[in-house]
KEPADREN-668027 format. One record per residue: x, z, y of N, C-alpha, C in turn; residue in one letter. Coordinates in steps of 0.05 Angstrom, whole numbers, plus 5000, padded with zeros to 4 digits. Atoms other than C-alpha are relative to their C-alpha. Example, Ala and Ser with C-alpha at 12.3 -4.5 7.8 and 13.67 -1.06 7.14 Angstrom:
KEPADREN-668027
501850004976524651564910501850005024A/498449994976527351434979498550145022S/
end
This chain:
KEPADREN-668027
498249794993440044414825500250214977X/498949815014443044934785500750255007X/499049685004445445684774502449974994X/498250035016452245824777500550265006X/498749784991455046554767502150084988X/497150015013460746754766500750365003X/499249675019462647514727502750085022X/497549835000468147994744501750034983X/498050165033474447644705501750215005X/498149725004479348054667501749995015X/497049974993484848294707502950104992X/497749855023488948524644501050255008X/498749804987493349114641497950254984X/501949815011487149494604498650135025X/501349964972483949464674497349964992X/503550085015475549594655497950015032X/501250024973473949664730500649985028X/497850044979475849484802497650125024X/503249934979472349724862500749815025X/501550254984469449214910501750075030X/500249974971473549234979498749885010X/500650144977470748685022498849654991X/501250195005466448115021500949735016X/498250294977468747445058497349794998X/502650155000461547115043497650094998X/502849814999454247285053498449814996X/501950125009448447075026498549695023X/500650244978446846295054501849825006X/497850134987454346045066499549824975X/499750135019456445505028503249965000X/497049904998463145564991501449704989X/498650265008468145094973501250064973X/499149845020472045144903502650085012X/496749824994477845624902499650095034X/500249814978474745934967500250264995X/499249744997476446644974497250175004X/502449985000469446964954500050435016X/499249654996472747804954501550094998X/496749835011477348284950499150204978X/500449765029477348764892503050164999X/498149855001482649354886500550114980X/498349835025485649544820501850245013X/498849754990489750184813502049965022X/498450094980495049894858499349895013X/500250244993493749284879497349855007X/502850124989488348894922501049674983X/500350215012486248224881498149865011X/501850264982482847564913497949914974X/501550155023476747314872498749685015X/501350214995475646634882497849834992X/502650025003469746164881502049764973X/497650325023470645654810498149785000X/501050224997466245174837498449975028X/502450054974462344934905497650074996X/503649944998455845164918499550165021X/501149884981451045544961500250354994X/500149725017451346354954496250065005X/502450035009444346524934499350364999X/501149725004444847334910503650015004X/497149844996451647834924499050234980X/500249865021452148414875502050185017X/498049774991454949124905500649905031X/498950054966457249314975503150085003X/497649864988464249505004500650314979X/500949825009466450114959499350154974X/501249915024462050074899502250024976X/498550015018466150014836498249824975X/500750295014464649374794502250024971X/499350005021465549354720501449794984X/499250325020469548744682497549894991X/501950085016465048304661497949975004X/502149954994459848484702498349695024X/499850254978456247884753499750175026X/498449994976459047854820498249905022X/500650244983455747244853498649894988X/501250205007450646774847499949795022X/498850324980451746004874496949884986X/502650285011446245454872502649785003X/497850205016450544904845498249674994X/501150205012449644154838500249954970X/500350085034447343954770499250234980X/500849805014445844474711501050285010X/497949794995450845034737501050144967X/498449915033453245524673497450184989X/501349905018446945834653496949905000X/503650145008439045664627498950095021X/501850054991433545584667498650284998X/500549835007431246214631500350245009X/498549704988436546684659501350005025X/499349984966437546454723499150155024X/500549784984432946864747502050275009X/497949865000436947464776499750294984X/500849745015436048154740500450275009X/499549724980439848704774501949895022X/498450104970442348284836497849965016X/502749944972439548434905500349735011X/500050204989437647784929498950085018X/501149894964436047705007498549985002X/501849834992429147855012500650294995X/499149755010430948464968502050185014X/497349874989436348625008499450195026X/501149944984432648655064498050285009X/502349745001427549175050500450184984X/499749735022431049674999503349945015X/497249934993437249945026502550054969X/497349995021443749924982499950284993X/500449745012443750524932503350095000X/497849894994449451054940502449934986X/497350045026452750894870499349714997X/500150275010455150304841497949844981X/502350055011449949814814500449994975X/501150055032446849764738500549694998X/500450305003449149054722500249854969X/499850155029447248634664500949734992X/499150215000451248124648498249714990X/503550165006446647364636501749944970X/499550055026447447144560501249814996X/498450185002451546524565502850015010X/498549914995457646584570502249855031X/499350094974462146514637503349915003X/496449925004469546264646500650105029X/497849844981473946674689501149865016X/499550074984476346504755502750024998X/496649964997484246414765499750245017X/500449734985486447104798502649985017X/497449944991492347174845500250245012X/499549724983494747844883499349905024X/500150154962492847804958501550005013X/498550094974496247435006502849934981X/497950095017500747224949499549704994X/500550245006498446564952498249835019X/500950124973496546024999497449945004X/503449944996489846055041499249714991X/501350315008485645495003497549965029X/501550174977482145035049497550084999X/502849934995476045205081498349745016X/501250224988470444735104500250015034X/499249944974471144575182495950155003X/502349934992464945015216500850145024X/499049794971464145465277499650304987X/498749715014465346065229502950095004X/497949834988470846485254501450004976X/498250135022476946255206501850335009X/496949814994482346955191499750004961X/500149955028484847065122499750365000X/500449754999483847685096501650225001X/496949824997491148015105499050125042X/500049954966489447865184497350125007X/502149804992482748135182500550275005X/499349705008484448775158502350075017X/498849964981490148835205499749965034X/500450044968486848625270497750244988X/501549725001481249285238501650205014X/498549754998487649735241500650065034X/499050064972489549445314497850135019X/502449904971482649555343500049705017X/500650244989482148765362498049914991X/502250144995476348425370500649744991X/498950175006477647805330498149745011X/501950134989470947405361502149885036X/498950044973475647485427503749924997X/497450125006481147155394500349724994X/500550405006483046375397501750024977X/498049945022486346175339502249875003X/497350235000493145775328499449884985X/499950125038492245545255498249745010X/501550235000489444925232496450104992X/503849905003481044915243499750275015X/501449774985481945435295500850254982X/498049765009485845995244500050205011X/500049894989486246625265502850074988X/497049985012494546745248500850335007X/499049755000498547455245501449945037X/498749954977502047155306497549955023X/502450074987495647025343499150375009X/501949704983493547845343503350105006X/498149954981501347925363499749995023X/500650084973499447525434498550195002X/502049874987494147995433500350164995X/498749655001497548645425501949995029X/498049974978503448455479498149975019X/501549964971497448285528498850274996X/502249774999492948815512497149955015X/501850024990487748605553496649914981X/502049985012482948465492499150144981X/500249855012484149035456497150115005X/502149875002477649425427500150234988X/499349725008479650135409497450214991X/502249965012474750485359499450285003X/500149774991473451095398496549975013X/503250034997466251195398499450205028X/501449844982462751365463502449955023X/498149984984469251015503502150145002X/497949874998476151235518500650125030X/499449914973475851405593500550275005X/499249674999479152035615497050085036X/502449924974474152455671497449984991X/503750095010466752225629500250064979X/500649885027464152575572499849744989X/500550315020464452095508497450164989X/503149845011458152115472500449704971X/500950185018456451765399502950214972X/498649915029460151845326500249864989X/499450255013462151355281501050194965X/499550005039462051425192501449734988X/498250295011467550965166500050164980X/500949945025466450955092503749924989X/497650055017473751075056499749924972X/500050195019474550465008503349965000X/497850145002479950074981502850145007X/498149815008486850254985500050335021X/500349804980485150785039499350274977X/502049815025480351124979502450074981X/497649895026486851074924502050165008X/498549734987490651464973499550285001X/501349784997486251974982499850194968X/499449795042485752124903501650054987X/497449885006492952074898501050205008X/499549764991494552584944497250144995X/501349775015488153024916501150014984X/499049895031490752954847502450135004X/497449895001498053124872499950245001X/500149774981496353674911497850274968X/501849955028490753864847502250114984X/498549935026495853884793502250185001X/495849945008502954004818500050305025X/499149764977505054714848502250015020X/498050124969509154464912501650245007X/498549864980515554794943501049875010X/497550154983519454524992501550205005X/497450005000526154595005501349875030X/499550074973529854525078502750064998X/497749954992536354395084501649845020X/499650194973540454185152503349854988X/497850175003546453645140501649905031X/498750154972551753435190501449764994X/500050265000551952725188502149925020X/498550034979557552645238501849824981X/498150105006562252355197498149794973X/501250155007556452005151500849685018X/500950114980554651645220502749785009X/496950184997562151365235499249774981X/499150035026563351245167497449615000X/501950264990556150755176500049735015X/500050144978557450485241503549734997X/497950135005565150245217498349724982X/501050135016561949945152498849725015X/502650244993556549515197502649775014X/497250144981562749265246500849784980X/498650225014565649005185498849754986X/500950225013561448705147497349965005X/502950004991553848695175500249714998X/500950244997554747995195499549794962X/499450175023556147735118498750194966X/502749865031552448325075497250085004X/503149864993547248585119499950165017X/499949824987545849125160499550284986X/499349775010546749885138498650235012X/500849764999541350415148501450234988X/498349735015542651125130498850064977X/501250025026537450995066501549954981X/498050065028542450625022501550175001X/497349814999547751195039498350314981X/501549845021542151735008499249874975X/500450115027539951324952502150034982X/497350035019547351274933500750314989X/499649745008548251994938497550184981X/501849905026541352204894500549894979X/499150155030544251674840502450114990X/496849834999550752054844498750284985X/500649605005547352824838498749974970X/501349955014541552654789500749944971X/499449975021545552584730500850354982X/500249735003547353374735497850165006X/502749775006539253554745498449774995X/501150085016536053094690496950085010X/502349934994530453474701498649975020X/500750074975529253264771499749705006X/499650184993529552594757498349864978X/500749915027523252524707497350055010X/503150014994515252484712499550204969X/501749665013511253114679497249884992X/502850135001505552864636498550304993X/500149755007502053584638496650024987X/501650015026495753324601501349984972X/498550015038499953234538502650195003X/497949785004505253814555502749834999X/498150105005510453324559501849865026X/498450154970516953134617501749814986X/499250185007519652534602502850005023X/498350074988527052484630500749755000X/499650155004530051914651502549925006X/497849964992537351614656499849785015X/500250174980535651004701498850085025X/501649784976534051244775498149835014X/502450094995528350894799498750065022X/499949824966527651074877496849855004X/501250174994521650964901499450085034X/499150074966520950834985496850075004X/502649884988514051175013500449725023X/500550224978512650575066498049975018X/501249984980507950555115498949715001X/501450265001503549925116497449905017X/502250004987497349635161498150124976X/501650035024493049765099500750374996X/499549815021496150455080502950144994X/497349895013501650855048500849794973X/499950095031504650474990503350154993X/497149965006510650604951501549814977X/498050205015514950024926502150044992X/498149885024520250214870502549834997X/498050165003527449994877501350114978X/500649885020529550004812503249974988X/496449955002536750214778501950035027X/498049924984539450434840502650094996X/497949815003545250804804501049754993X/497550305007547650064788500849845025X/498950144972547449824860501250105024X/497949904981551849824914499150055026X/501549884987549750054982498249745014X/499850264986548849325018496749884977X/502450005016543649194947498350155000X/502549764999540149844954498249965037X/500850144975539149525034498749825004X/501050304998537448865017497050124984X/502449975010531949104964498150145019X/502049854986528949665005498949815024X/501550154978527749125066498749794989X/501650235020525348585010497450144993X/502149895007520449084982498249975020X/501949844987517949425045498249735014X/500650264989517348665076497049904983X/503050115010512348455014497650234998X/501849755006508849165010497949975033X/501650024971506949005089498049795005X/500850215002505048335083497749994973X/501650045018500848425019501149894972X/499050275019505548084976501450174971X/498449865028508248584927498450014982X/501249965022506048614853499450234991X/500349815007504149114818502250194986X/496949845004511349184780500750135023X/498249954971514149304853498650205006X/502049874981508849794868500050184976X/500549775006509850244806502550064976X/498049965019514650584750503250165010X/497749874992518551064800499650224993X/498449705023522851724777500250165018X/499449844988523951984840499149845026X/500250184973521051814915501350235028X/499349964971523651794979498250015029X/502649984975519551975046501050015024X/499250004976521251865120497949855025X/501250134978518251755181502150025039X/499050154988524251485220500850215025X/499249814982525251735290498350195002X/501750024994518852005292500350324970X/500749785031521252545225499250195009X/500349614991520253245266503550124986X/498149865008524853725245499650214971X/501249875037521153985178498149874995X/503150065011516053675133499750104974X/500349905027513053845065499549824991X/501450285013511953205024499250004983X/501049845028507753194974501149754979X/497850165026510752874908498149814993X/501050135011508352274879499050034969X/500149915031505452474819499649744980X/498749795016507452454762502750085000X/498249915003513352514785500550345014X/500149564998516853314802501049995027X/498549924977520953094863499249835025X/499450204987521352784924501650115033X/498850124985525252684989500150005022X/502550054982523452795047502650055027X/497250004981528552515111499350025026X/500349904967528152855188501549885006X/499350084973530052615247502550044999X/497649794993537252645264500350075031X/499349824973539653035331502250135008X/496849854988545753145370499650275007X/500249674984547053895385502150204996X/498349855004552354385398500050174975X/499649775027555054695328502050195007X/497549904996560555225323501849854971X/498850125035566354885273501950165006X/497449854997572655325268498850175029X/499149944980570855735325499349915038X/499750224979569955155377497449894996X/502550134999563254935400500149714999X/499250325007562854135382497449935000X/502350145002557153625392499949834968X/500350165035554453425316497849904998X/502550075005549153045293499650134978X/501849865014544853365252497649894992X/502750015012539553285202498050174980X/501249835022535053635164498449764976X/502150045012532053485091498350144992X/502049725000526553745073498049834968X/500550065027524853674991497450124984X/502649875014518353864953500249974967X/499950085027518653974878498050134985X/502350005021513654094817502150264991X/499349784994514754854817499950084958X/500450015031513054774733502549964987X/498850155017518854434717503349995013X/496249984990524954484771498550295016X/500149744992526555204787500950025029X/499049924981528555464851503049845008X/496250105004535955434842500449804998X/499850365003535954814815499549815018X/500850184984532654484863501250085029X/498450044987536954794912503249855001X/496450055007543454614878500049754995X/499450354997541453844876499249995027X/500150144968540153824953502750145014X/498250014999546154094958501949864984X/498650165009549653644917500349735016X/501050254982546253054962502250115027X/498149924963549153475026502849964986X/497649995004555653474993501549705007X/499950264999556352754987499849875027X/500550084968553252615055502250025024X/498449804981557653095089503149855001X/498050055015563452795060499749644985X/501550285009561251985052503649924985X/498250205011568751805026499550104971X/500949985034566252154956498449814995X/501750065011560951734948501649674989X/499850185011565751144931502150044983X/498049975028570151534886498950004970X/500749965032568851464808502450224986X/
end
């Protein structure tokens, strides 16, 4: 028998470190090749490390969390035949093998790891859930990939109390569906019970990792750097809303269907040629705003996993039906796991909404580096006065936050009024 370990392969990009989400094997299993050993989270993007040969796992390196260096070892396999390194250095060095594991608790920070002296080749890498689950050996180990793990976490299901569909017993996305419409196996992570009338008792420490953790330091850093104002202004969409509802009549069945997103997109690609400056990431370590003349929208999304924001890109070249089709292509792979990292970064300006559900004011905080963003309320019927004459209108409010450094007041009122103008008035938006 042999040693086989296998490093932390480059993930290019001038990427020197990833931090460790989630383990899918523990010390004792035995893996198959191209089994799915971890997850790892670059600045965007969660990455699958797979196994590059069969064997037994022997030692694990880091917990949930830590932050793991390129280069560094990951895993150790007992392997038929020599495996990839001497006799010499198989011993382990700074990996907690399971006696060790056992009796010294995991240290707060990421571990000291020394890479072994022979050298290792690199595992193939794919994005997660961007590529099909490789075969696993049949066992009475509880089969979910790791998209459906992490989404039966968010659910609060009990996946032990889940049968599977898939082949070998699977645990499938449509599998914790059945078990959301019953409900009856739901496990809701409310410590100390949910019952109304009985004191709860207990506490629970969930350790923020993985993309949960890159959220958190994006909005610190935003909130850190950029001096926030928002901006509220109410729109009457009444004649938007027609104008929408005609469009779908006509052509929904043969272009698509017509949110009120592509109808704003069209109108910020319209305005932001008259405030340059609003349309333009602030690098304010090097004193420098980079304008830009391509508009670069990017869609705040909402995800089991997280906030992401997937970047539809030259909007001011597409028509509203393309700015529809992308935004539901994006938000589709950003949910599912499936977007790249292109798709996930290189926007000028973002957009923010939370649907029916907007309120009637928010403050959004900007994606930094960029100055602006977006931010779309609820709409609501309600008596206006027009001429005189009380009239039922829908109504919306936006509500805009900008990098108080770089777009002034005025300015940043006189492009959300440029947007209302357009809105207000949707047959401008197809005049040239």
């Amino acid at each position: 028998m042999g040693t086989y370990i296998i490093k932390m392969p480059d993930i290019g990009e001038g990427i020197a470190e990833v931090e460790l989400v989630e383990w899918h094997v523990k010390v004792g299993d035995v893996v198959a090749e191209e089994q799915i050993l971890a997850d790892v989270m670059t600045d965007k993007a969660n990455v699958e490390i797979p196994s590059h040969t069969a064997g037994k796992v022997v030692a694990l390196t880091g917990k949930p969390g830590d932050v793991i260096a390129v280069g560094s070892e990951i895993i150790r396999l007992e392997v038929a035949g020599k495996g990839n390194v001497s006799e010499a250095a198989a011993a382990p060095a700074n990996v907690v093998a399971p006696a060790a594991a056992a009796a010294k608790p995991a240290a707060p920070s990421a571990p000291k790891l020394v890479p072994p002296p022979a050298p290792v080749p690199a595992p193939a890498l794919t994005l997660a859930s961007s590529r099909s689950e490789p075969a696993e050996p049949k066992s009475d180990k509880l089969l979910a990939a790791p998209a459906v793990r992490r989404r039966a976490r968010e659910l609060g299901i009990d996946l032990e109390a889940v049968r599977g569909s898939g082949p070998d017993g699977r645990i499938t996305q449509e599998d914790l569906d059945g078990m959301r419409s019953h409900g009856n196996a739901l496990r809701f992570a409310v410590p100390g019970g949910g019952k109304i009338g009985t004191e709860r008792k207990g506490e629970e420490s969930v350790p923020v990792i993985g993309l949960r953790r890159k959220i958190a330091e994006k909005m610190q850093e935003s909130k850190r750097r950029i001096p926030h104002f928002t901006y509220v202004e109410e729109l009457d969409i009444t004649a938007l809303e027609e104008a929408r509802a005609q469009l779908n009549a006509r052509w929904k069945a043969t272009r698509g269907h017509l949110t009120m997103l592509p109808f704003l997109m069209h109108a910020m690609a319209r305005a932001l040629p008259e405030f340059p400056e609003v349309n333009a990431r602030f690098d304010d370590d090097a004193g420098t705003l980079t304008k830009y003349g391509p508009v670069h929208i990017g869609i705040a999304t909402q995800t089991p996993n997280g906030l992401m924001v997937p970047v539809v890109r030259n909007a001011e070249a597409r028509d509203l039906w393309s700015c529809a089709s992308e935004v539901a292509r994006l938000a589709n792979a950003a949910r599912s796991g499936k977007a790249s990292r292109e798709e996930l970064t290189g926007s000028t300006i973002t957009i923010t909404s939370l649907g029916p559900l907007g309120g009637i004011v928010t403050t959004p905080v900007i994606n930094y580096p960029e100055v602006a963003i977006v931010g779309v309320n609820r709409a609501v019927e309600r008596p206006v006065y027009v001429e005189g004459v009380v009239v039922p209108r829908l109504m919306m409010n936006l509500s805009s936050s900008f990098d108080h450094r770089i777009v002034d007041g005025l300015r940043a009122a006189q492009f959300v009024q440029a947007i209302r103008a357009y809105l207000e008035a949707p047959a401008t938006l197809f005049i040239e």
